[in-house]
N, C-alpha and C positions, 0 to 999 in steps of 0.2 A: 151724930146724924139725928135729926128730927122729923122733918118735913117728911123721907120716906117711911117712918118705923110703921107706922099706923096706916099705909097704903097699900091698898091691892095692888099690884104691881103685875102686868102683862106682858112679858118677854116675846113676841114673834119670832119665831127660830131658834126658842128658846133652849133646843135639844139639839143644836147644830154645833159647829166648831166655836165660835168665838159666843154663841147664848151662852153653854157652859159655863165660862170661865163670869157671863155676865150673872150667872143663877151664882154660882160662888161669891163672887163681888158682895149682890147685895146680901144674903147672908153674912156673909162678914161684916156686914153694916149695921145687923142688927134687925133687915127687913124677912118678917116671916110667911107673909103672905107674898108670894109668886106663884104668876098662873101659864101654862105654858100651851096654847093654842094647838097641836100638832097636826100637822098634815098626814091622813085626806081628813080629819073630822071636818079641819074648817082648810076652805080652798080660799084663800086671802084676795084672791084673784075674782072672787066669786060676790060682789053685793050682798046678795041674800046670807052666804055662808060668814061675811064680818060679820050685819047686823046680829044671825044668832049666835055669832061667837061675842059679843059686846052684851046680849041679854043672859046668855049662861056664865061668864064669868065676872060680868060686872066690874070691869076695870077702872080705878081712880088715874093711873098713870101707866101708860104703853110707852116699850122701848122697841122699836122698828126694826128690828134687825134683819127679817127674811128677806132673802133674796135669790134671783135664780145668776149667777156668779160665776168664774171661770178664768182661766189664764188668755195670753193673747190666741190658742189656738184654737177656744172654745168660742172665744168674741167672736172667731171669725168666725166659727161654722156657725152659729146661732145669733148672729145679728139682730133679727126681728124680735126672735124666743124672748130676748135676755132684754131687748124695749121693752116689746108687749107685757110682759109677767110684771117687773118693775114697777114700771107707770101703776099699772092697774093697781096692784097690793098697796101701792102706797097714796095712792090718789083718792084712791076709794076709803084706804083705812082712817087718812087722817078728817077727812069729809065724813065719815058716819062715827068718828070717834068724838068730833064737835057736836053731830045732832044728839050725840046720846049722852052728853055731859062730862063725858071724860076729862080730868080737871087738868092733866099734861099730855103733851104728846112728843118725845124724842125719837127723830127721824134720825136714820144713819145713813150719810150719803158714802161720799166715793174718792178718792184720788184721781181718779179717771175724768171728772166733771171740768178738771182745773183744764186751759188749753194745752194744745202739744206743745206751743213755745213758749211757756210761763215763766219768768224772769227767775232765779233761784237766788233766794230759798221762797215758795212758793207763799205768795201771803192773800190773805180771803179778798183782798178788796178787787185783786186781780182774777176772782174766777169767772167775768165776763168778756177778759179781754179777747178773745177768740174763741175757734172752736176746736174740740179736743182733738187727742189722739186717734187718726181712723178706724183702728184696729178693737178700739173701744169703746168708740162713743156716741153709739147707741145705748150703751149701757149707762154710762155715764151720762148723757142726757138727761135720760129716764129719771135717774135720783137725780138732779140738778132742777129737775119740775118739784122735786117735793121741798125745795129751798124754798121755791117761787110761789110755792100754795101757802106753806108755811106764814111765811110774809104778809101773803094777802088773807089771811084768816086772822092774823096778828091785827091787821091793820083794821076790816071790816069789821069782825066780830069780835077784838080783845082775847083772843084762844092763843093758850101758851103755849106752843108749839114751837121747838127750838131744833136747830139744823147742826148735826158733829159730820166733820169728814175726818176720818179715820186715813191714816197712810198705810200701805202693805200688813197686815199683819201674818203672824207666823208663830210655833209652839206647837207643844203636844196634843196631839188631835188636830190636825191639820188634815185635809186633802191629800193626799198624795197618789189620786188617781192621773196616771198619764198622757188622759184623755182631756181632763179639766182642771188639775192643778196649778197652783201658782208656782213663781220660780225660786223657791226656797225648796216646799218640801216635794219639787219635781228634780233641782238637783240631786236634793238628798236621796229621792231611789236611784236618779242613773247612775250616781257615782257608788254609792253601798252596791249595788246588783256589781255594777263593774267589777269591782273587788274583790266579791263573792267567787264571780266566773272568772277571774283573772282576766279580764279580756285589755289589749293592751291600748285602751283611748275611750274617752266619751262624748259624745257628739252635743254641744250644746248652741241651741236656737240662737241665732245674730251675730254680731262682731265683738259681742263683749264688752263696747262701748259703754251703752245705756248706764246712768245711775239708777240709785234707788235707794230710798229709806224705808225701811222697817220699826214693825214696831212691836216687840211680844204681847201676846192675846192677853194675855193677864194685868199688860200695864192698858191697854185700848178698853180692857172692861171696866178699869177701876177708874179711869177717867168719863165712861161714858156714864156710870153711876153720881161719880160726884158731882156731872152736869145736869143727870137729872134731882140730883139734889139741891143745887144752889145754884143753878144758871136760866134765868128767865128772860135772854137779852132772844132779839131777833136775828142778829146778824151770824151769817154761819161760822164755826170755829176749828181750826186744824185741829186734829188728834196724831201726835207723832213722837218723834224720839231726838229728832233733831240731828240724828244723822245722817251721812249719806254713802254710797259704797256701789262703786262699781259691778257689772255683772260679774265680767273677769275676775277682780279681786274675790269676789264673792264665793266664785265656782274655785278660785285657788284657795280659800278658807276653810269651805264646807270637803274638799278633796285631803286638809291638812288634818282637819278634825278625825278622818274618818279613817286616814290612814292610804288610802288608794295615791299609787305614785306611776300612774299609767297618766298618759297626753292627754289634755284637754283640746278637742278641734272645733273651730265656729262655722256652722252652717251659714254662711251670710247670703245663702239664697231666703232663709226666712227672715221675719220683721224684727226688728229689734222694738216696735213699741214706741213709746216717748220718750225721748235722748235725756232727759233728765227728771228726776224727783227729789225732791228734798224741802221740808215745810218750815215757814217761820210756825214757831209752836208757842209764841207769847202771849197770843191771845187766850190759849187754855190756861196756861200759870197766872197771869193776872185778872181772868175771868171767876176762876171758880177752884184757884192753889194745885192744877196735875202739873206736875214732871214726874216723866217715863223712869222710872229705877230699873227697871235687868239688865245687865250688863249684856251685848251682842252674842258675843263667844258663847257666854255663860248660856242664853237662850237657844244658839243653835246646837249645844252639846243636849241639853233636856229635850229639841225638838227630834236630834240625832237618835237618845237613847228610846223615846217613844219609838221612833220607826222600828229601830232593832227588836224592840219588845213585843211588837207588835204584828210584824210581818208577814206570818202568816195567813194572816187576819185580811192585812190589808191586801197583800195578791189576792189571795180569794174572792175580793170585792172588785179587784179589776178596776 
């Protein structure tokens, strides 16, 4: 690695689940300068609070990661929330990260942005053919604006600013509140708690239908590093794993892992989301050399054994 050794490097949400593994990343890389903005010092949300967070730390290259985020039962209760926050953070950050000379800017959009009927496997040229999944995409709008700023900065002012959509991700330190989680580490408590209590079934959101690709937090950081090391193109790029796996299968995997041999029942009075996901992922391999290495199993057993280890901890948080 070159280009980043000798750069101040900006994480936003740098102390969040997937910054983590991105503050790892670039250490591994060699880069020693990382700066990690934390909320409330700077409210990203806030003009005044980027500019002084761009004069106190003095960023050569920002990785965009904050976001205010959620499973489909959060999209729904927080529609507006999860626009408003978005937009803003990232509207503002990458417009005052141009006036103050910031020499890259890597945005991380969404899965969500691509439409609800997006032909599979999902490829970037299609992320304007419609509009997205209901349940989500407000949210997903919101980052789908920082494609479109991105672009038109590229275009007007020559400012590097390069757009990753990331698919599902999942691992140790995940989410796992009830309230906002996604549906990896949301199975993962109903089905452990199930087990714990003996209780004889677990109730899981929709028909079981839906697909979906994953992607472990540690292979989504070390691609979004090597894009901002050697990816200077405009056009946005999948970040994925390349494969794809039903909910059902999913919840009969994450139940086999863990050992719980009680029912699985589908609430198909809630939404099941967007009936499929799954990304062409060629444009990150012959953009800038990522394929995803963790094996599936292998990831959700290390995402399994965090939860176990950790449990206490995480109840407590609610």
């Amino acid at each position: 690695m070159t280009y980043l050794n000798d750069k101040r490097v900006c994480v936003t949400g740098g102390a969040g689940f997937l910054g983590k593994f991105v503050q790892a990343s670039l250490k591994n890389q060699g880069v020693s300068q990382i700066l990690i903005p934390e909320y409330p010092n700077y409210d990203l949300r806030e003009a005044a609070d980027i500019r002084r967070m761009l004069g106190d730390l003095k960023p050569d290259v920002i990785i965009h990661l904050a976001a205010s985020v959620g499973g489909i039962g959060a999209n729904m209760e927080h529609p507006a929330e999860y626009f408003y926050d978005n937009l803003m953070m990232g509207v503002q950050l990458i417009h005052e990260s141009w006036k103050a000379g910031v020499d890259k800017f890597v945005a991380i959009g969404t899965i969500c942005a691509y439409p609800k009927f997006t032909p599979i496997p999902f490829q970037e040229d299609d992320l304007w053919n419609g509009y997205p999944e209901e349940t989500n995409a407000p949210y997903g709008l919101a980052k789908k604006m920082l494609l479109v700023q991105s672009q038109a900065y590229r275009q007007q002012y020559n400012y590097n600013s390069i757009f990753l959509l990331p698919v599902n991700l999942y691992g140790p330190g995940d989410n796992f509140s009830p309230k906002s989680s996604h549906v990896i580490p949301a199975l993962i408590h109903k089905v452990y708690e199930a087990k714990l209590n003996h209780l004889p079934e677990v109730v899981i959101w929709g028909d079981g239908s839906p697909t979906r690709e994953f992607i472990y937090a540690g292979d989504a950081a070390d691609a979004i590093v090597m894009a901002a090391e050697k990816f200077n193109g405009s056009e946005p790029v999948n970040i994925g794993s390349g494969m794809e796996i039903s909910i059902r299968d999913l919840a009969v995997l994450i139940s086999r892992l863990i050992g719980y041999e009680g029912k699985l029942v589908y609430d198909t009075s809630k939404p099941n989301g967007q009936p499929r996901r799954a990304l062409d992922v060629s444009r990150a391999r012959d953009a800038f050399g990522f394929t995803a290495k963790m094996d599936f199993e292998t990831g959700l057993k290390n995402t399994i054994a965090y939860y176990v280890e950790n449990r206490d901890l995480i109840l407590k948080k609610g």
